[in-house]
Wavefront OBJ file of the C-alpha trace (Angstrom):
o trace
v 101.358 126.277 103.828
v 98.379 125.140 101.396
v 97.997 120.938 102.772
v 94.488 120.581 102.936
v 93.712 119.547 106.182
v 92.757 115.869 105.100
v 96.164 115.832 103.247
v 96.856 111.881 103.130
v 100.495 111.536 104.895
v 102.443 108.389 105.078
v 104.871 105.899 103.656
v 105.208 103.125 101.101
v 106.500 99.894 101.249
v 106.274 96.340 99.111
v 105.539 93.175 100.359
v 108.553 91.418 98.383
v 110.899 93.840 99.649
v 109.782 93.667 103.519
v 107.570 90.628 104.159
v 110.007 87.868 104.373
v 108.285 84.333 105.489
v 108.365 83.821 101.642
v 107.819 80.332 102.203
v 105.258 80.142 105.258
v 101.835 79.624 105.522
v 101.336 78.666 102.332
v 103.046 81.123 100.226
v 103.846 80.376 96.998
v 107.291 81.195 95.065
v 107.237 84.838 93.835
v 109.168 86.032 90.442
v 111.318 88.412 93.230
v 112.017 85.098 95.272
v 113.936 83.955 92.592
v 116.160 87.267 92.369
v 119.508 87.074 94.458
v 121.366 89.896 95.759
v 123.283 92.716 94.081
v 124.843 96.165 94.810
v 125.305 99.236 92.798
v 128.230 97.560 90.691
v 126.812 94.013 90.400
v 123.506 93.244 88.718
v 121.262 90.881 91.043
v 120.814 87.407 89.491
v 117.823 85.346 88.644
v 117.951 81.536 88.901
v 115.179 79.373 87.862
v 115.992 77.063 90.538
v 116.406 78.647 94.130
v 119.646 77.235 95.939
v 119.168 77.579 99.368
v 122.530 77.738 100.105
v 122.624 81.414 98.806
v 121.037 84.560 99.306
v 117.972 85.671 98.061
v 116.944 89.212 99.994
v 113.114 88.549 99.532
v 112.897 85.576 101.677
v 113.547 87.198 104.751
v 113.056 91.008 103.586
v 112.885 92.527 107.141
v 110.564 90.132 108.651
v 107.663 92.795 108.393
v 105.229 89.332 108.578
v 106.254 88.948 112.228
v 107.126 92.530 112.825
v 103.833 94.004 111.330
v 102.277 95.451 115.034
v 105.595 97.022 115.913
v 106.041 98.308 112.837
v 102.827 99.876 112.354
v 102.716 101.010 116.169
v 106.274 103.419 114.740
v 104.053 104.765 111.680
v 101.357 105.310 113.901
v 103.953 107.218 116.358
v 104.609 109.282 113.289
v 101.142 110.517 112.458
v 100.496 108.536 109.512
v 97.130 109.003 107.975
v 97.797 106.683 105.209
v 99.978 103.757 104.796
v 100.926 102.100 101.413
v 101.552 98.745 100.891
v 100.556 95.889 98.637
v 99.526 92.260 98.839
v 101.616 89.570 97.805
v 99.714 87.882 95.168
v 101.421 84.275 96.124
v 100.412 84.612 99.456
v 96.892 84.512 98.276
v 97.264 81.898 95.803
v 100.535 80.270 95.566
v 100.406 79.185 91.830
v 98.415 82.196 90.974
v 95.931 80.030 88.799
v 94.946 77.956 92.111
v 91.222 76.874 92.402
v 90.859 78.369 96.114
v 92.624 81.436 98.060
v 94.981 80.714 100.932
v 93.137 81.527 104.195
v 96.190 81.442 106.058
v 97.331 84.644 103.232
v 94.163 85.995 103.664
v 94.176 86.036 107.369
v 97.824 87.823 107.683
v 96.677 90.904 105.611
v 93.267 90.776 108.475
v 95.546 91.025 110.306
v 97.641 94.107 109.314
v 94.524 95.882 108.074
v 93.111 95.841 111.200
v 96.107 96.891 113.007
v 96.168 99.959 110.838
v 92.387 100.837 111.865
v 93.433 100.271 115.273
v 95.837 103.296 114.347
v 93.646 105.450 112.873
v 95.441 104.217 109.530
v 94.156 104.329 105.853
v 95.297 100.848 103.930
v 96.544 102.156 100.051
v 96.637 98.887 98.480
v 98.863 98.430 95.688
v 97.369 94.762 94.032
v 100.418 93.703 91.850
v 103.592 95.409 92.876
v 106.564 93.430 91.050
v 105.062 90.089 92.799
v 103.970 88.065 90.319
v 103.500 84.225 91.083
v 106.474 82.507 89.900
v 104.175 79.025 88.557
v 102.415 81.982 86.119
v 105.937 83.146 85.115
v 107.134 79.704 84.482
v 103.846 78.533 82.511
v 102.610 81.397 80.921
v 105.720 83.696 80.767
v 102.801 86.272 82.631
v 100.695 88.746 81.048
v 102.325 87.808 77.696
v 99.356 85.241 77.853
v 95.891 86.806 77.877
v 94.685 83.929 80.165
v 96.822 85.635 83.309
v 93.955 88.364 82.997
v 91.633 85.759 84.281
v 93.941 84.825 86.851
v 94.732 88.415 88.218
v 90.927 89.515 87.903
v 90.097 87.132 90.198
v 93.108 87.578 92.659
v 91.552 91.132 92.869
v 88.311 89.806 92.806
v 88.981 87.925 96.194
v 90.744 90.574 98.001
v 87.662 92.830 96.821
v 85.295 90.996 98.569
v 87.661 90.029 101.468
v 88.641 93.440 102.488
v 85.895 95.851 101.065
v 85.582 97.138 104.732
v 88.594 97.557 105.494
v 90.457 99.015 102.152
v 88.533 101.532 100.047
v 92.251 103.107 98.132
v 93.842 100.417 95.879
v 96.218 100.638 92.821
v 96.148 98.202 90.196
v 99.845 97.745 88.994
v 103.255 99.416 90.288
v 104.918 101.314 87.888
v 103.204 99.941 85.016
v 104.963 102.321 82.309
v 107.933 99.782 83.107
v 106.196 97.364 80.612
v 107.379 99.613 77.758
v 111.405 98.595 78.937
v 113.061 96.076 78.838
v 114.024 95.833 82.546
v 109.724 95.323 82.788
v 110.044 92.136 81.237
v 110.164 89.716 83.861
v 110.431 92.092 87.001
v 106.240 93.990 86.002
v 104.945 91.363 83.432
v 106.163 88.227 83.956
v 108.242 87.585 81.483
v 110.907 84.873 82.252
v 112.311 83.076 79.285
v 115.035 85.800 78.988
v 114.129 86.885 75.822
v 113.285 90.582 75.027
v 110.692 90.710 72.031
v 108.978 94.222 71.827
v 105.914 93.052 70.100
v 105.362 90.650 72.748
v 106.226 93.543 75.587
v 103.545 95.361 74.482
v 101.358 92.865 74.006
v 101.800 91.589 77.682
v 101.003 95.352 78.348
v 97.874 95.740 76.477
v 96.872 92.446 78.591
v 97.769 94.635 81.462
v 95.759 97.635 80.635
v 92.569 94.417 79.772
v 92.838 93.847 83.040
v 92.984 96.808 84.692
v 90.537 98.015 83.639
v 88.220 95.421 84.254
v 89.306 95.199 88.142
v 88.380 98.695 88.506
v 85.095 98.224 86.622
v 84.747 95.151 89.483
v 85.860 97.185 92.472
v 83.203 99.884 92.214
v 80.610 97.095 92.082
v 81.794 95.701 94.708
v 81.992 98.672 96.883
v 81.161 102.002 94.788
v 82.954 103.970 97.822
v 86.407 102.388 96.438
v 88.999 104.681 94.825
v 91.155 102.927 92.259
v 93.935 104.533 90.779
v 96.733 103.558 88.271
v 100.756 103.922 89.562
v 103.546 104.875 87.045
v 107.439 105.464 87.289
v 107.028 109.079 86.333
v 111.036 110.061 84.993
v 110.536 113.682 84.350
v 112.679 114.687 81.197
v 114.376 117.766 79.907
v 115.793 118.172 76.190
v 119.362 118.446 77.264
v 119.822 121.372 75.215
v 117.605 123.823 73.184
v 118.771 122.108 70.041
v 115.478 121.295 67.650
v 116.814 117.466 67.852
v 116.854 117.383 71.508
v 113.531 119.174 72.148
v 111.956 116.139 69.713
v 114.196 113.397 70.932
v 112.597 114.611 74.611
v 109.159 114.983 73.469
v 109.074 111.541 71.911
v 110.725 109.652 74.830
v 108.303 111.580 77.398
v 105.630 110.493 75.100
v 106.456 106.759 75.378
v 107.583 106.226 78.959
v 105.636 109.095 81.073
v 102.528 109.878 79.036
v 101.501 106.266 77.410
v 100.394 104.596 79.790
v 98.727 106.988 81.923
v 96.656 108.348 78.905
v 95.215 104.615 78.453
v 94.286 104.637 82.235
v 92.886 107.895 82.431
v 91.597 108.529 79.201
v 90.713 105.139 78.195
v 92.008 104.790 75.011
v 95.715 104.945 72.646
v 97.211 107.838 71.976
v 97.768 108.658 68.559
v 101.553 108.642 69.262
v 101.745 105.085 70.124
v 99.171 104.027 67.335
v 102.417 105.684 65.365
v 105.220 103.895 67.435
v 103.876 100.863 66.949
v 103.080 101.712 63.190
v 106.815 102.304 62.545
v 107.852 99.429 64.326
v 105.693 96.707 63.279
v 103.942 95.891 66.007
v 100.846 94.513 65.625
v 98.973 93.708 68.909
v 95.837 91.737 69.089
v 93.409 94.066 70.831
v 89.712 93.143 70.666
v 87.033 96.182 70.236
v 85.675 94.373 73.620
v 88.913 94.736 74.741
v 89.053 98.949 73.652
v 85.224 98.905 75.144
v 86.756 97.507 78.641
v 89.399 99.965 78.978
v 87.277 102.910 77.799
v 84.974 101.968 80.355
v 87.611 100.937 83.186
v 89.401 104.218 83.718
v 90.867 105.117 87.090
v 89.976 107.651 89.749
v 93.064 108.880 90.546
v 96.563 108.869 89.489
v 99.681 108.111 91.296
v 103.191 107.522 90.746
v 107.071 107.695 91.937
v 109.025 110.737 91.784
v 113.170 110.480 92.741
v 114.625 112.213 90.226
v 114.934 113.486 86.518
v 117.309 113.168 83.595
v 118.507 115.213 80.360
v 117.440 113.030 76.865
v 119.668 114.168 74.097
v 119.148 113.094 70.484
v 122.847 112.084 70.043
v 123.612 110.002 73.110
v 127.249 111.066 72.968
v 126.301 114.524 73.734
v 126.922 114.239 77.445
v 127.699 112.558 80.304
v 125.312 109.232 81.475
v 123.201 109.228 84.967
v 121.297 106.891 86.968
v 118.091 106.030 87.794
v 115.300 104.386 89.012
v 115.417 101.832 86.300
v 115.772 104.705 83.262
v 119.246 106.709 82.789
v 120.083 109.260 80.769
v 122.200 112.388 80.101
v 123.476 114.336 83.207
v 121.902 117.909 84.058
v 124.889 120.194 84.968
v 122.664 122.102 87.180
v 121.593 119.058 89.959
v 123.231 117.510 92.386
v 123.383 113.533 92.645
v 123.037 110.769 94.962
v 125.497 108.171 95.699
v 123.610 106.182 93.443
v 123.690 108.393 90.785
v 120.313 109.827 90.900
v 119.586 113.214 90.399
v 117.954 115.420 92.449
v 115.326 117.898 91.717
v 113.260 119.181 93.945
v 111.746 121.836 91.869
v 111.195 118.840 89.367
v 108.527 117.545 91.705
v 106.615 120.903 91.399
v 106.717 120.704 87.177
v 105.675 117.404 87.228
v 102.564 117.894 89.279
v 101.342 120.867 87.217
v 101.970 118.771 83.971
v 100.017 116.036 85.317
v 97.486 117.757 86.959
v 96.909 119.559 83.602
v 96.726 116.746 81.820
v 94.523 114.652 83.943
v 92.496 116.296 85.706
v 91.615 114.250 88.435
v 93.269 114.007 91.919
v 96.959 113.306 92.278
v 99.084 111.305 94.948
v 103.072 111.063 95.380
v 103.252 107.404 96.334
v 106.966 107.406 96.003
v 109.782 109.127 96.794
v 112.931 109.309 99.293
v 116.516 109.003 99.230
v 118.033 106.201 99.163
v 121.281 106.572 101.340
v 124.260 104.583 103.375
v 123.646 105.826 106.882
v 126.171 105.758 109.806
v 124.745 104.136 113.232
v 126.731 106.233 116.180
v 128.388 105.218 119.027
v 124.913 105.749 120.884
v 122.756 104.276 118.405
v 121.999 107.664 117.103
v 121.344 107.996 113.333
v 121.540 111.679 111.923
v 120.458 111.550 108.686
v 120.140 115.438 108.370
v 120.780 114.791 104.111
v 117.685 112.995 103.674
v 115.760 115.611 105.791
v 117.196 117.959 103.064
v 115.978 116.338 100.375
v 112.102 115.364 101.615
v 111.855 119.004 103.066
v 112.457 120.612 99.527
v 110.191 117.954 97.968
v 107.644 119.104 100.915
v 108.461 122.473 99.996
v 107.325 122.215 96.267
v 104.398 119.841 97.228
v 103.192 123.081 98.962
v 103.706 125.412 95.882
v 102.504 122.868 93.576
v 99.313 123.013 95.519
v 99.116 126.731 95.215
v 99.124 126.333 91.893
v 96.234 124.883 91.856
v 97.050 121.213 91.694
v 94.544 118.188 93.049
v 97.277 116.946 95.254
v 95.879 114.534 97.863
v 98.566 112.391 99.245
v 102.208 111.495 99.684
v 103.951 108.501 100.749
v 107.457 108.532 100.825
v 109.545 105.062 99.805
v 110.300 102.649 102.286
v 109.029 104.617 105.335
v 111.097 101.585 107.512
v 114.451 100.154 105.557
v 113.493 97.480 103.586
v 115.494 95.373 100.669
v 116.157 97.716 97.505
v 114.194 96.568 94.486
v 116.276 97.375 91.648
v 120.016 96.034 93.631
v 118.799 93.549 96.341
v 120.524 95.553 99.043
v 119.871 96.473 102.533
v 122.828 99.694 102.372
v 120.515 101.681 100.237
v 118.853 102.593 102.712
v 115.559 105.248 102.578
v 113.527 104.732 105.968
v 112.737 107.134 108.984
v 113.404 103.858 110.625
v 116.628 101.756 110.487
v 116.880 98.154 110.889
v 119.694 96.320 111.960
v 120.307 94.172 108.845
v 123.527 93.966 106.218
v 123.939 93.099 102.910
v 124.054 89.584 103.220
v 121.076 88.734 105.661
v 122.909 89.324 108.982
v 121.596 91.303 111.259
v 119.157 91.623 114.446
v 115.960 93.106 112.864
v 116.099 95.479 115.540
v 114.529 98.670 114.518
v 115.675 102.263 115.519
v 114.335 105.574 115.029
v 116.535 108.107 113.099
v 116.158 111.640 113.070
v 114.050 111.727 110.187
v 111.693 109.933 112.376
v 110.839 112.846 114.412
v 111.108 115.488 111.567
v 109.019 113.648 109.418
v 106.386 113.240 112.937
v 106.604 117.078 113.105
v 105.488 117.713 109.183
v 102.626 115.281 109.647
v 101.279 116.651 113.222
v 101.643 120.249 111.805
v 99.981 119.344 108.361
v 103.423 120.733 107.115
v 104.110 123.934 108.430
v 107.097 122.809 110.662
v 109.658 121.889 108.246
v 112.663 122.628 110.979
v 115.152 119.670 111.199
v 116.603 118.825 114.292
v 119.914 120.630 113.519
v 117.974 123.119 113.266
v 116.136 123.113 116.074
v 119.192 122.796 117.973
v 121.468 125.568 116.651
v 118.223 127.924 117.232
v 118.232 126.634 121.107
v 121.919 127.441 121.226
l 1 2 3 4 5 6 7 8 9 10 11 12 13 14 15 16 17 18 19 20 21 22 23 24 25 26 27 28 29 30 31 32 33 34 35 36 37 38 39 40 41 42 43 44 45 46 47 48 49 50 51 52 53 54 55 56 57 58 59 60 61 62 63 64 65 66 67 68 69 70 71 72 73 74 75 76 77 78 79 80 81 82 83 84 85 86 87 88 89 90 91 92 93 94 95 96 97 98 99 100 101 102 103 104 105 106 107 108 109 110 111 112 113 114 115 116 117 118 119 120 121 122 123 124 125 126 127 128 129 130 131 132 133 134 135 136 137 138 139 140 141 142 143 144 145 146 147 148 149 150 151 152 153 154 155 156 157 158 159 160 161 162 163 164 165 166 167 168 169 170 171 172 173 174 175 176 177 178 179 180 181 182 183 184 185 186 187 188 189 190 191 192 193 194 195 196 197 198 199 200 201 202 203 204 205 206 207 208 209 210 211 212 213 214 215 216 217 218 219 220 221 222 223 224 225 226 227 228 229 230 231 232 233 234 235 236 237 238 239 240 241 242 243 244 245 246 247 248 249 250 251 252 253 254 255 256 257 258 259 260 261 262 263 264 265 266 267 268 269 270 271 272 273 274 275 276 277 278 279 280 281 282 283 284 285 286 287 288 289 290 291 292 293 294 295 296 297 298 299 300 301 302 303 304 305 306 307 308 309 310 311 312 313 314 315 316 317 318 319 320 321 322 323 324 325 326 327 328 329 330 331 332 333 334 335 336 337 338 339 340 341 342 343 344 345 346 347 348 349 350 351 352 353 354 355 356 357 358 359 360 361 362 363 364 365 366 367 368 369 370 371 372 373 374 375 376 377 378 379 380 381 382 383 384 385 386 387 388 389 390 391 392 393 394 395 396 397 398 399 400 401 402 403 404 405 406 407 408 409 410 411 412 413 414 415 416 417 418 419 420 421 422 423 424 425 426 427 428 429 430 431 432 433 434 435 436 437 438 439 440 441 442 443 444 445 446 447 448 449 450 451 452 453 454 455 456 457 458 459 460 461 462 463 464 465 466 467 468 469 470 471 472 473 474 475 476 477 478 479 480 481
């Protein structure tokens, strides 16, 4: 095995998804508060008006606000060097826009940072991960209006100065390449009227990339030992055939949804591609030369993103059969096998995509996503073999490893929701990715009460022996029998 021996291993988690206590201390209304519950076959609604009388899975999440020391006592049981997690932007300041910062927000995330040092634990911050203030949503229909710049400057502004001993790896925005969707609408930029307008998508973006940049020019004054890096959704695609058509139809699609938005926050400027896109399209998008001086200037340090699965883009859609995925679908590769939730999975997808970034880029690279997202059976003992998503993170482990004997810059991985927590994209608690189950349903029932599976004690043995011991526990076993 190649891990360097300061190899960053952990897990990720968001606070809208885990948190709960979306109403205490202050907190402010989030956009996800206002998103009930859904499954694979029913699309999770959003209300303007929250009626209590139904269930929305980010108020309670699984209670991480009062769970937070037991919680982080299991990742520290696990041999976490790093832990992921963001701040939840409400928390801070309710409205978003508000004069002065919560200190009762302020004090909770004290509170969890310093549990991690107690640990031995680095923080990864992620700033704005799907959490926008609802009040910003509602009055400014988010980034869509340049003034929410302002406003999210000086959210990282505070927790800059708050936590600049105690945090030196932050992200800026969670899967920002979701901005070029429309799913990113209201779920990344704030969007809420319910109206999909391209032009004004990418404008909201641009405002994005404004301000960005600028918090990353801010954190290295602040602290110059802080590492800022960008996150994207990275859906690695294959032409679905060797057909001409498909190899364009691929190229182009890559171009717009992988490679966009990283080139702005790496390279600091549009690619000629997109200059193109929007060309063709007619979008015209009001971008200062002190705004293309800003992002020049605010690039990141490193680059991170989410890596489940990849799809097959064909230039005629009919051309094969659909697939799932985290937010993007597309044609179905005959040669991968799928998850229940129709995901795709590709292993050996994990090691392409690390070379193409890494050539690219050029700067260091973290996997801050990426798990399985499974039903799993509780046993009569309270046992929880989840040998299939041992499967899957070992051969991700597995190209992790080659992709670093390749050569790659590859300093980090955290895989998704390290402890259960409430899916993102359906609202539910049976999708279920953690090394650590907790007793909640669908619905909001449920004791909270957490439980180690056997992925908790593979994934201890892969961190404690920097991973050379990659032996499940069925393994393990059958070579004792």
């Amino acid at each position: 095995m190649t891990f360097p021996t300061n190899f960053l291993w952990g897990g990720a988690t968001a606070a809208n998804q885990c948190e709960g206590a979306w109403d205490l201390d202050g907190k402010g209304a989030s956009i996800p508060d206002h998103m009930m519950g859904g499954s694979l076959h029913k699309q999770r609604e959003f209300t303007k008006e929250i009626d209590l009388d139904k269930y929305y899975p980010s108020h309670s999440g699984i209670d991480f606000y009062h769970h937070y020391k037991e919680d982080i006592a299991l990742f520290a049981e696990m041999g976490f060097k790093v832990f992921r997690l963001s701040i939840a932007w409400s928390r801070i300041f309710p409205n978003g826009n508000d004069a002065e910062p919560n200190e009762a927000g302020l004090a909770f995330y004290d509170r969890v940072f310093d549990e991690c040092a107690k640990h031995g634990i680095e923080p990864l911050v992620t700033i704005s991960h799907f959490e926008l203030p609802y009040h910003l949503g509602e009055k400014y229909n988010g980034f869509a209006d340049r003034r929410t710049i302002d406003f999210y400057v000086n959210f990282a502004e505070t927790i800059f100065n708050r936590y600049k001993n105690k945090v030196k790896y932050w992200l800026t925005f969670n899967e920002i390449n979701f901005g070029t969707l429309p799913f990113g609408g209201r779920s990344l930029l704030g969007i809420i009227d319910g109206k999909d307008d391209e032009q004004r998508r990418y404008q909201a973006l641009h405002n994005m990339f404004v301000a960005s940049a600028r918090t990353v020019k801010l954190g290295h004054q602040i602290n110059p030992d802080f590492q800022i890096g960008c996150m994207l959704a990275y859906i690695t695609m294959y032409p679905l055939t060797c057909a001409p058509a498909d190899v364009l139809a691929c190229q182009q699609m890559n171009q717009k949804l992988n490679w966009f938005c990283g080139d702005v926050h790496v390279k600091g400027e549009y690619p000629f591609y997109m200059e193109n896109y929007f060309n063709q399209h007619g979008i015209t998008l009001e971008r200062s030369p002190e705004d293309l001086k800003e992002i020049k200037e605010g690039t990141v340090d490193f680059y991170t993103f989410s890596y489940y699965m990849t799809t097959c883009i064909a230039a005629e859609a009919e051309n094969g059969d659909r697939t799932g995925g985290n937010l993007f679908g597309g044609m179905k590769n005959p040669y991968l096998a799928t998850s229940e939730w129709g995901w795709q999975i590709d292993p050996v997808g994990l090691r392409y995509t690390l070379n193409q970034l890494y050539d690219r880029y050029q700067i260091p690279l973290m996997v801050v996503e990426n798990g399985l997202g499974a039903v799993d059976e509780v046993e009569a003992d309270g046992a929880i073999h989840d040998e299939y998503r041992i499967d899957y993170l070992r051969q991700h482990v597995q190209e992790m490893d080659k992709a670093l004997e390749d050569g790659v810059d590859l300093i980090g991985y955290t895989s998704w929701g390290c402890i259960d927590l409430v899916s993102g994209g359906t609202g539910e608690m049976a999708k279920r990715y953690g090394f650590i189950y907790v007793d909640k349903d669908d619905v909001g029932a449920g004791s909270l009460k957490r439980s180690k599976k056997d992925s908790f004690d593979w994934y201890k043995q892969v961190i404690a022996t920097n991973g050379e011991n990659l032996a499940s526990r069925k393994e393990v076993l059958q070579s004792v029998e």
